[in-house]
C-alpha positions in Angstrom: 9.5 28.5 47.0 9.2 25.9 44.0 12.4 26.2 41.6 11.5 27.0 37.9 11.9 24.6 35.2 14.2 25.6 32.1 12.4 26.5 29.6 13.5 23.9 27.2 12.4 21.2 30.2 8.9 22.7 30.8 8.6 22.4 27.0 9.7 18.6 27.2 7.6 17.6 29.8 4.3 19.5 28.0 5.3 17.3 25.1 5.5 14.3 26.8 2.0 14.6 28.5 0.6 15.9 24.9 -2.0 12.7 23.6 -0.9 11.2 20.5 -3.3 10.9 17.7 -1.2 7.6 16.5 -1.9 5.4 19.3 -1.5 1.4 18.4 -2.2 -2.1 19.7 -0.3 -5.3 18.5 -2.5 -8.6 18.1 -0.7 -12.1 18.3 -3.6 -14.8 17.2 -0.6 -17.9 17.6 -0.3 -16.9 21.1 -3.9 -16.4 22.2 -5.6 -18.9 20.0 -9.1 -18.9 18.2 -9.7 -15.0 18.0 -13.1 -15.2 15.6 -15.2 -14.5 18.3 -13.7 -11.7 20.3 -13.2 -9.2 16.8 -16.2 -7.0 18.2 -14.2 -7.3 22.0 -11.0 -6.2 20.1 -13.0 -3.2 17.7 -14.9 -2.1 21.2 -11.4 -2.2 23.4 -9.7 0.3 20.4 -13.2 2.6 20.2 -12.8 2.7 24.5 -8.7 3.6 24.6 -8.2 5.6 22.0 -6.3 3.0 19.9 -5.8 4.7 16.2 -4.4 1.7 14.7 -4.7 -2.3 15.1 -1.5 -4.4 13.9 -2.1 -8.3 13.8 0.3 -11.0 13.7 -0.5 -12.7 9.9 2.2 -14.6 8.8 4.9 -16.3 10.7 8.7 -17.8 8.8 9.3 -20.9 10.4 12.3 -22.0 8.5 13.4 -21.8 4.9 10.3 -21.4 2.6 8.0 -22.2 5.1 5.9 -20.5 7.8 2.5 -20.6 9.4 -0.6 -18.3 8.1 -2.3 -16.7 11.2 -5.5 -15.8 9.4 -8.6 -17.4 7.4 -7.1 -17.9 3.9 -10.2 -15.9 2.7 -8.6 -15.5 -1.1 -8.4 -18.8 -1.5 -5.6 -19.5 -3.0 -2.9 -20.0 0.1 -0.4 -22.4 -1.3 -0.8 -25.5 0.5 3.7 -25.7 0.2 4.0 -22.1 2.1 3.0 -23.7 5.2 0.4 -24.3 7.4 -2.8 -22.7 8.2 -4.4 -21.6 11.5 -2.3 -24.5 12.7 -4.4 -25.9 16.1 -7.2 -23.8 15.0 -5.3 -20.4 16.7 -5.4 -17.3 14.7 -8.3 -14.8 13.0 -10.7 -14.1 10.2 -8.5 -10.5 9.1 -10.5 -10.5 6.5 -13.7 -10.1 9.3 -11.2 -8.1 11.3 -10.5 -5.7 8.7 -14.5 -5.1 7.7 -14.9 -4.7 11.8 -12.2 -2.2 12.2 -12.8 0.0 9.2 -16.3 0.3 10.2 -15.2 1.7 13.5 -12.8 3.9 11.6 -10.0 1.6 12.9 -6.9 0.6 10.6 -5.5 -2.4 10.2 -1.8 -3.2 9.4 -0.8 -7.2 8.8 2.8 -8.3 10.9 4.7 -10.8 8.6 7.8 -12.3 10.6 10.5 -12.3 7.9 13.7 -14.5 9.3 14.5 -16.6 11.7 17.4 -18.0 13.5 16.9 -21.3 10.6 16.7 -19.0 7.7 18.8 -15.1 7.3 18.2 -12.5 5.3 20.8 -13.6 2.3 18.7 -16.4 1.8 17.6 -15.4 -2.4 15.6 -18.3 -2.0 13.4 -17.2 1.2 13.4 -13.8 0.4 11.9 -14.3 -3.1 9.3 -16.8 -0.9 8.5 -14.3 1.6 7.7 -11.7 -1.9 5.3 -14.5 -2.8 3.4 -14.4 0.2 3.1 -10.8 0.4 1.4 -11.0 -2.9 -0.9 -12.7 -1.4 -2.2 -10.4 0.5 -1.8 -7.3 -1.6 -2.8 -9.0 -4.8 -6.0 -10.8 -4.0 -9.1 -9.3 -4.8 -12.6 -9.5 -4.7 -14.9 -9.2 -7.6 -16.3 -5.5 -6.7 -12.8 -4.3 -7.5 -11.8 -4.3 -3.5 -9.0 -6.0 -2.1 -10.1 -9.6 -0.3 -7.6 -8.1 2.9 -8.3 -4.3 2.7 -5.0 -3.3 4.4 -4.6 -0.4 5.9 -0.5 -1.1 5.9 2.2 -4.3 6.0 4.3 -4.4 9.0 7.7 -6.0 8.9 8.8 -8.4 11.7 12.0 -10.1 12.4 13.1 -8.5 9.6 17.1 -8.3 10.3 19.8 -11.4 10.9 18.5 -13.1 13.9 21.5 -15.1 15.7 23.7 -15.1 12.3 27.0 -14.5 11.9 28.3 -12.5 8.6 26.1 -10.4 8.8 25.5 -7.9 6.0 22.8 -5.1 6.0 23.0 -4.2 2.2 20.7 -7.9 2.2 18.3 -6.5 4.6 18.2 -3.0 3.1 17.3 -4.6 -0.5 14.5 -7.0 0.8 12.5 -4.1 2.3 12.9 -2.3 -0.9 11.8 -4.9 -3.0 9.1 -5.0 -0.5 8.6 -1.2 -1.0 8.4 -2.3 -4.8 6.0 -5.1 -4.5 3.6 -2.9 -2.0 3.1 0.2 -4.2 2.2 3.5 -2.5 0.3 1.2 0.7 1.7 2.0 4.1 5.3 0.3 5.0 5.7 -0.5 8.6 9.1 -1.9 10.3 10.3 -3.1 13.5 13.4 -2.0 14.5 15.8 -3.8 16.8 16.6 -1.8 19.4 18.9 -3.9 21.9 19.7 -2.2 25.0 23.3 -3.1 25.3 23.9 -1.0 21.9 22.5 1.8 23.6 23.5 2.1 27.0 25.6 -1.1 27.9 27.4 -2.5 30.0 27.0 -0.3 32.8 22.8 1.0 32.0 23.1 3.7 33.8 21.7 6.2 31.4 24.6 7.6 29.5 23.7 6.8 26.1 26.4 5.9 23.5 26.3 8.1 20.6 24.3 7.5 17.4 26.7 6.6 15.4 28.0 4.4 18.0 24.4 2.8 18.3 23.8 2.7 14.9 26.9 1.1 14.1 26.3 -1.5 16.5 23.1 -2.4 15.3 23.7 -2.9 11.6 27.0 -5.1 12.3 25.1 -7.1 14.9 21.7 -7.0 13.1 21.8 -6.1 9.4 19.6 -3.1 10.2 20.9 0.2 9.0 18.1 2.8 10.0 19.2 5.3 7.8 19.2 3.3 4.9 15.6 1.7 5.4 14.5 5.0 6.9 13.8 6.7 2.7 11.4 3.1 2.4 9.8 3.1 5.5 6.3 4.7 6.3 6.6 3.9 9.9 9.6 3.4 12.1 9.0 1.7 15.1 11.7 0.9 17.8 11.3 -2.2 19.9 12.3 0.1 22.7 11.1 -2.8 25.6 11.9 -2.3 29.1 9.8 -2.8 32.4 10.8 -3.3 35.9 13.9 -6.1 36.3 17.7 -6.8 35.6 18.7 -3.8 33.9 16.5 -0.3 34.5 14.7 -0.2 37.9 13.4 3.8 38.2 11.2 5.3 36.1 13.8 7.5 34.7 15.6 5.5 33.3 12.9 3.5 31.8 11.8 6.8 29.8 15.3 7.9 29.1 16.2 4.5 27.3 12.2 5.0 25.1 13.2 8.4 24.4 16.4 8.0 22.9 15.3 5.2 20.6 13.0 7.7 19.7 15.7 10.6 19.1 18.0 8.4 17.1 15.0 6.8 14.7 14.1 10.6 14.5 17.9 11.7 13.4 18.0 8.6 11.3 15.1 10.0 9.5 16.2 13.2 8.9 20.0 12.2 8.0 18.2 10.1 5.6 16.4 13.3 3.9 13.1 12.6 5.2 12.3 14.0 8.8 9.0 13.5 8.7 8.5 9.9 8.0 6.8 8.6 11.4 8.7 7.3 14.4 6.1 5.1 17.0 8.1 3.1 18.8 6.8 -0.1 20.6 6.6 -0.3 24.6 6.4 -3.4 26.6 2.9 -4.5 28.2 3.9 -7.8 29.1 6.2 -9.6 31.7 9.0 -11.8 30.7 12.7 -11.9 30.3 13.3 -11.2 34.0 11.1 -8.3 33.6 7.6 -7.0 35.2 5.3 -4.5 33.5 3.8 -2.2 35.7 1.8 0.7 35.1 4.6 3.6 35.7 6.6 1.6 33.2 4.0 1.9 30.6 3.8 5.6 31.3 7.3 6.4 31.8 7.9 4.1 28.3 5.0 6.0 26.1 6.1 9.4 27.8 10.0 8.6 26.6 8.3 7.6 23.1 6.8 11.4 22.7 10.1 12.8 24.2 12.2 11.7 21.9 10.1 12.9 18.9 7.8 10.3 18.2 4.5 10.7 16.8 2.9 8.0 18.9 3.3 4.5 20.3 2.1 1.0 19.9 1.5 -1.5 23.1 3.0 -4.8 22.9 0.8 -6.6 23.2 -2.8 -6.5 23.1 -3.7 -10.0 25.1 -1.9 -9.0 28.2 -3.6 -5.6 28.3 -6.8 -7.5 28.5 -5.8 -8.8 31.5 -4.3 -6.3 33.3 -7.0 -3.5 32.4 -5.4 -0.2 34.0 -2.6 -0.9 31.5 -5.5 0.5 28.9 -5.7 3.3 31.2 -2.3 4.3 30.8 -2.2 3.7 27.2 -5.8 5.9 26.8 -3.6 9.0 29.2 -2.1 9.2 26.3 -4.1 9.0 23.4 -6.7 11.6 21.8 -9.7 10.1 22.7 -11.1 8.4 19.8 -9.7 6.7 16.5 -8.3 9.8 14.3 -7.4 9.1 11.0 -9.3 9.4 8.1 -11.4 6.2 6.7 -10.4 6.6 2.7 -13.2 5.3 1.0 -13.5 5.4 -3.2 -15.3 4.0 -6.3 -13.5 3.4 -9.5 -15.7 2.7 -12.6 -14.3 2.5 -16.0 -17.0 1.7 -19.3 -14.8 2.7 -21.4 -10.5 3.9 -20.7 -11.9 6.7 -18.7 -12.0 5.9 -15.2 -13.8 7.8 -12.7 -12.8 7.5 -9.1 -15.3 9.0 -6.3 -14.0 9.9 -3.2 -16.5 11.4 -1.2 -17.7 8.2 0.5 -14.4 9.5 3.1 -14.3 10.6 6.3 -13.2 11.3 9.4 -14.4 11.3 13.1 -13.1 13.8 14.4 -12.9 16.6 11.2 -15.0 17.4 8.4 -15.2 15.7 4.8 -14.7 19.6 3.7 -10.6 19.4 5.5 -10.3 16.0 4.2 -8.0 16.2 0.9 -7.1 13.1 -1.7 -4.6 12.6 -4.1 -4.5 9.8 -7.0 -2.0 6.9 -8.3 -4.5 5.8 -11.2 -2.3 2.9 -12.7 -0.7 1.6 -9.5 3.1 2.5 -10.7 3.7 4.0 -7.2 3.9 7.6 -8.5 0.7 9.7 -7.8 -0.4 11.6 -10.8 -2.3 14.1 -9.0 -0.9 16.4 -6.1 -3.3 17.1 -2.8 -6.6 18.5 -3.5 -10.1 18.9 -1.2 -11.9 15.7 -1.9 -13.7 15.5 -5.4 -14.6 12.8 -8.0 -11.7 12.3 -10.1 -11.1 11.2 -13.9 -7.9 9.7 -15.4 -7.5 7.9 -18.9 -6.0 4.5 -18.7 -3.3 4.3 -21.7 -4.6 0.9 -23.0 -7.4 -1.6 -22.4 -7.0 -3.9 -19.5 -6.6 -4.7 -15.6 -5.5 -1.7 -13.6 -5.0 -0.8 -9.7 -5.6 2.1 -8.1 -3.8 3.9 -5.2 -5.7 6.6 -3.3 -4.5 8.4 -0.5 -6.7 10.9 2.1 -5.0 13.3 4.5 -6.9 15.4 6.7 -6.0 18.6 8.7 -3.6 17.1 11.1 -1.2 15.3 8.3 -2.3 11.6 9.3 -2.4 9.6 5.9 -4.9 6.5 5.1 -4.7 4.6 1.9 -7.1 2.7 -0.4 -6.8 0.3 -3.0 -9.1 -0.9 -5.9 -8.8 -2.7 -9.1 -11.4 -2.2 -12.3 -11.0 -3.5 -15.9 -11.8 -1.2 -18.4 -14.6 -1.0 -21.1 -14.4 -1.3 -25.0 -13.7 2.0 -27.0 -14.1 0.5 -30.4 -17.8 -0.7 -31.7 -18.1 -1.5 -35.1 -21.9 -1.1 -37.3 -22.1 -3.6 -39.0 -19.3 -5.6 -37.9 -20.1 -7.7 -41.3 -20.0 -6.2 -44.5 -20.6 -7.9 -48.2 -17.6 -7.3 -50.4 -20.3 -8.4 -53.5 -22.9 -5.7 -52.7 -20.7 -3.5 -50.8 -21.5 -1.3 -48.0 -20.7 1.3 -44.8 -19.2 0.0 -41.6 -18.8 2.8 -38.8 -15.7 2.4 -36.2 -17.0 3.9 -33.4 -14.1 5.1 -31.3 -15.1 6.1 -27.3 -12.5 6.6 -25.0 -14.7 8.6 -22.8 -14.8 12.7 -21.0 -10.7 12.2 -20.2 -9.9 12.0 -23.7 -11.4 15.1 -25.0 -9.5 17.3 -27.7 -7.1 14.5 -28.3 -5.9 13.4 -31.8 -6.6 10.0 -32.9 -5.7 7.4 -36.0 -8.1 4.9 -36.5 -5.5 1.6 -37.5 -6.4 -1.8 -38.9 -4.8 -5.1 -40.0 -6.0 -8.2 -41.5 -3.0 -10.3 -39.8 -4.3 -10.6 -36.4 -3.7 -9.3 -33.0 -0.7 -11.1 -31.9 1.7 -10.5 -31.2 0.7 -6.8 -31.8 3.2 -4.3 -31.3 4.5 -1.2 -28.8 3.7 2.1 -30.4 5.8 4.0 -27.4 6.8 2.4 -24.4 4.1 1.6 -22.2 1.6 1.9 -24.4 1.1 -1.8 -26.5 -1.4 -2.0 -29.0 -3.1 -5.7 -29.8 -2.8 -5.4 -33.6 0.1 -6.6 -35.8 1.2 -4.6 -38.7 0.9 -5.1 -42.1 -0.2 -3.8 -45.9 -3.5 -2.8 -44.6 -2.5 -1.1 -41.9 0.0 1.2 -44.0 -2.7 1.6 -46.3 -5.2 3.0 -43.9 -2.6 4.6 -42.3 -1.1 6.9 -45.1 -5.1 7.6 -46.2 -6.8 8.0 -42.8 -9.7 10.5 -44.7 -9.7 9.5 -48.1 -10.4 6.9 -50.2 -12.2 4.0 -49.0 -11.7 5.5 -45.1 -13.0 8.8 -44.1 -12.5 10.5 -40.5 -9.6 8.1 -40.0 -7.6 10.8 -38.5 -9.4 13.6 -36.6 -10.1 14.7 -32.8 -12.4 13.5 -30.0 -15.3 15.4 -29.4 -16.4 16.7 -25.6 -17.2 13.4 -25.1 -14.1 11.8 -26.1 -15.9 10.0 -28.8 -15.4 9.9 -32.8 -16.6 7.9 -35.9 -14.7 6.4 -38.7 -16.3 5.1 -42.1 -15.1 2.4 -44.0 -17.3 2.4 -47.2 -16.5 -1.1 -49.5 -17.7 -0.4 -53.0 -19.5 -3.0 -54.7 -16.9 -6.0 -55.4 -13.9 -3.5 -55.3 -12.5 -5.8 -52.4 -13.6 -9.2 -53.2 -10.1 -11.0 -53.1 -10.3 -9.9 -49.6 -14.0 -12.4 -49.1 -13.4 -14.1 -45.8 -10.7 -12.6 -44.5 -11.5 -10.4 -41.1 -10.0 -6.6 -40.7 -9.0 -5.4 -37.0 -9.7 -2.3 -36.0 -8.0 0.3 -33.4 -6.7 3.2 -32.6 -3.8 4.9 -31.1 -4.2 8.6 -29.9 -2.2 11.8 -28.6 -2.6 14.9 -27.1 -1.8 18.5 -28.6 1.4 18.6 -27.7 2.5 14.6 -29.6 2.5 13.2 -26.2 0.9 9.5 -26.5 -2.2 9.1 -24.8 -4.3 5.8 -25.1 -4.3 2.9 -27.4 -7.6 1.3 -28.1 -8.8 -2.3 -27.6 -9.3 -4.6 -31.0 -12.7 -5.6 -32.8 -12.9 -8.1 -35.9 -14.8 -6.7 -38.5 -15.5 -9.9 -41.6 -15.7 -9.6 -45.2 -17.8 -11.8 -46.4 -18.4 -12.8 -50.8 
């Protein structure tokens, strides 16, 4: 008669044979070659598998300030000093890749290999470099207001002390949070050492050291301190490597060693305050270092992975897998079939400091648009400004006329988040009619003020100057206005509706749109011929809280 499990180990093993909906694939163009051709191969393979999410090797540190670029410089503006591009002609069109994959519902997350055994991480100098060439891909854009690499995430490579001696993890630590700061609200991925002998050496037999053993161990030798980088980290993901060879030989302990990489990125996590950032560690699909892939390794690694409270796994590394194709099998055991995140998908237009941003272009394979929710960072500050809410069109008033960036984020019904970016520049708000008046015959000028629908019911004061616009001047923090001050504006100012200005000061219509009058009696302000008047306006809610400060138009007196 069969014995009967524990409960706790029929639970396990349920869990461990659960797909993943967070199934991934690493691609490594510098070690495959040209890759332009086989995009559709790579998009069809994912679709096949189950693969969720595609990370591709972009950038490579080669030595102090320098590294290789693994992709077409598609924004056009690589700087030739960085390093090298597609050196030999090996890498990948991501931008291609990125169009390919999203169509599919595929995301795409960019590997950047920080440091290597030429260059550590208290380099100032490489690490302000390496924050150069992020830019580069989160900064460049195209003129429809979409990035030029429409990232799904950035992945972090290589990103402790490799070889070094004094090692300290405070200079890992900060990098990856000025990365956090450079990135905004997009997806922050990061390989985690996860050397054996910390775990389970010398004797491997299975009898894990303790976590604070292991993590000690790993931040002296390493600079990588999990529970620190776990609060600024989207994804934690555990180099947890093993296969048939020198040190694990039974499938056991193969999927012990996964699973407890798992466990501790897991209780780093949730030491850290934040238990539910997402732990995918990396298995081995490749031979090397004495080592042989086979398929029970695969299975016993991505099994360990979900064990140990992981929310999925990512094969390492995609080229291999091609060539050995019941390693897919394995990886596809395990996977939901199909890619199941949500494809975020927005407009932002902005005529005048009223954007609108339209979701509803979103969706998801496997769930309705209708369990799809969205949520809103409108000036790219990293804080969202609205909280989750069913996908709808969206308005937000930009505090001042210029350039901004927007951050939306979709979740849909099983927690999984995808993020999109766009930039827009914002329309006028002030028109003046005439913008030329005779100071001899006199006459009416209107100052058309339009913020647009986001601005209703708030309080504005038209403002002018005859002193130009720079260097202006901050009204409250955050909110600078491109107007300098001087007589006329106090004049205006302490008069806004009487005089020779009426409906200076009043509220926005529905609309969010008003109209001041500036009447000039006949040669009342002739010492003024020639001179030009700006015109703005600043504005404020109910309550005195500052809302938007208009752009500047030049109205001209002439004799």
């Amino acid at each position: 008669m069969m014995r009967m499990l524990p409960a706790c180990l029929l639970a396990a093993a349920m869990a461990a044979q659960t797909p993943s909906t967070d199934v991934a694939v690493g691609v490594f163009p510098f070690l495959v070659g040209n890759m332009d051709s086989r995009i559709g191969e790579i998009v069809t393979n994912c679709q096949t598998y189950g693969i969720d999410t595609l990370y591709v090797s972009a950038f490579r540190a080669t030595g102090p300030s320098t590294g290789d670029l693994w992709v077409t410089d598609s924004a056009g503006d690589w700087n030739a000093a960085w390093g090298a591009v597609r050196p030999g002609g090996a890498g990948i069109n991501l931008q291609n890749l990125i169009t390919s994959c999203h169509a599919a519902n595929i995301r795409v997350v960019a590997i950047f290999k920080c440091f290597a055994d030429t260059v550590q991480p208290d380099s100032a100098t490489h690490k302000q470099y390496l924050l150069n060439v992020i830019d580069y891909f989160v900064d460049a854009w195209q003129s429809n207001g979409q990035p030029v690499y429409d990232l799904d995430g950035i992945a972090l490579d290589y990103v402790r002390y490799v070889g070094g001696t004094n090692v300290n993890s405070a200079n890992v630590t900060n990098f990856v949070a000025s990365v956090r700061q450079r990135i905004g609200n997009l997806s922050l991925h990061a390989y985690l050492i996860s050397n054996r002998f910390s775990f389970d050496g010398p004797v491997y037999d299975g009898n894990f050291a303790s976590y604070n053993s292991t993590m000690a161990s790993l931040q002296s030798q390493f600079g990588q301190n999990w529970q620190a980088l776990a609060p600024l980290l989207d994804v934690l993901m555990p180099m947890a490597y093993t296969a048939n060879g020198s040190i694990y030989n039974t499938y056991a302990l193969h999927q012990a060693y996964v699973r407890k990489t798992a466990e501790y990125a897991r209780q780093a996590c949730t030491l850290a305050g934040v238990p539910t950032r997402r732990v995918c560690p990396t298995v081995k699909t490749y031979t090397g270092d004495g080592e042989t892939t086979t398929d029970l390794t695969i299975e016993a690694s991505i099994t360990g992975a979900l064990l140990g409270g992981g929310d999925g796994y990512q094969s390492f590394r995609y080229q291999l897998m091609v060539q050995n194709p019941s390693w897919w099998t394995k990886m596809a055991q395990f996977a939901v079939p199909g890619c199941n995140w949500p494809r975020p998908v927005y407009t932002a237009v902005s005529p005048r400091l009223t954007t609108t941003c339209n979701p509803t272009g979103s969706s998801d394979i496997d769930q309705a648009a209708n369990t799809l929710s969205q949520r809103f960072d409108f000036d790219g500050d990293a804080v969202f400004d609205t909280g989750w809410v069913p996908l709808a069109s969206a308005t937000n008033l930009a505090r001042y006329p210029g350039t901004w960036k927007t951050t939306m984020q979709v979740r849909d019904a099983n927690g999984h988040v995808s993020t999109a970016r766009r930039r827009f520049t914002t329309g006028s708000s002030v028109t003046l009619t005439p913008p030329i008046v005779s100071t001899f015959a006199g006459g009416a000028v209107q100052i058309q003020l339009d913020v647009g629908s986001a601005g209703a019911g708030d309080t504005y004061l038209a403002i002018a100057s005859i002193s130009g616009t720079s260097p202006g001047f901050v009204w409250q923090p955050n909110f600078p206005v491109a107007l300098n001050v001087d007589a006329v504006t106090s004049l205006f100012a302490g008069d806004p509706n009487g005089g020779l200005l009426s409906n200076g000061f009043g509220t926005f219509d529905a609309n969010g749109r008003a109209t001041a009058v500036l009447t000039i009696p006949p040669q009342v302000l002739s010492f003024l011929a020639g001179l030009p008047i700006w015109w703005s306006f600043l504005s404020q809610n109910a309550a005195g809280q500052p809302r938007c400060v208009g752009d500047t138009k030049q109205m001209t007196l002439w004799p």
